[in-house]
C-alpha positions in Angstrom: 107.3 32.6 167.1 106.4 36.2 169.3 108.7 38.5 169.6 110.8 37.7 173.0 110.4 42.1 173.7 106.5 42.3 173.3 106.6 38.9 175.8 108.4 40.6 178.0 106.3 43.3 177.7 103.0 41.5 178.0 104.2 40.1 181.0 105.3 43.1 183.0 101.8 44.4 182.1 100.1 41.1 183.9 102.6 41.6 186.4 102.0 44.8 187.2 98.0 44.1 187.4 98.7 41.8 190.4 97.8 42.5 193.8 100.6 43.5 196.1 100.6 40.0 197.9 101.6 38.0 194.9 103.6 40.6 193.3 105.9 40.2 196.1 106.9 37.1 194.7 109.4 38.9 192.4 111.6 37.0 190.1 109.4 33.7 190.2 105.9 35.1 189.5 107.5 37.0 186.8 108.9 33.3 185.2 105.6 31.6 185.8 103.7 34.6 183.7 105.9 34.4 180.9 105.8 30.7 181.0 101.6 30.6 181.3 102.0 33.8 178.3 104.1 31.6 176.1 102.2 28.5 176.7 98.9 29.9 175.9 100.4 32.4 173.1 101.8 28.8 171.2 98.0 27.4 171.2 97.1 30.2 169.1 97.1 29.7 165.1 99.7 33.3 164.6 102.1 33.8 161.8 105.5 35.9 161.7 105.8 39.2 160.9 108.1 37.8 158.1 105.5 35.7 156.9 102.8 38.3 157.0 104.6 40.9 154.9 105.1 38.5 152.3 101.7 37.2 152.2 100.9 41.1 152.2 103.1 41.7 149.1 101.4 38.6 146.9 98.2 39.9 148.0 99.2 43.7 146.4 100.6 42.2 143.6 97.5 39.7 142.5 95.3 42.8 143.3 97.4 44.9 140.9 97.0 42.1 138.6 93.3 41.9 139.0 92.8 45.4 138.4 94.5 45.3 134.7 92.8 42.2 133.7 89.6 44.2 134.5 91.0 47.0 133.0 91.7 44.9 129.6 87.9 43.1 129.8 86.7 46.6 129.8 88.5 47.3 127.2 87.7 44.2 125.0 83.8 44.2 125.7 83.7 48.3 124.6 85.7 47.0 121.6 82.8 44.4 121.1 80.1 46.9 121.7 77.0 46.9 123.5 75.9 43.4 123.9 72.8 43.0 122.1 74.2 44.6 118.6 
């Protein structure tokens, strides 16, 4: 779900962009953006920040694991030698 704040935010923006004539509208052109913003915003394939930083953490963590099973397969082909031998 977005943030409700950067919504409102978005939509002042829009609102803001308006010519003079429909800005004057007020209160309702300001519902109708956020409604045409969330509408739109909902079609889009997003994830939560929640979601993201934990998605960010697993990906840390496999790296960090990557790096030490490299790490170790260095280490097991120098114990082996040079291939060839």
């Amino acid at each position: 779900m977005i943030d409700p704040k950067k919504l409102e935010e978005i939509a002042k923006q829009v609102h803001n962009a308006l010519p003079p004539g429909i800005r004057s509208m007020g209160e309702e052109a300001d519902k109708k953006i956020r409604q045409v913003l969330q509408a739109q915003l909902n079609k889009l394939d997003l994830v939560g920040r929640e979601e993201f930083d934990v998605q960010t953490k697993v990906l840390l963590r496999t790296r960090e694991k990557l790096a030490a099973l490299e790490a170790k397969l260095a280490e097991l082909e120098q114990q082996l030698g040079p291939k060839g031998e």
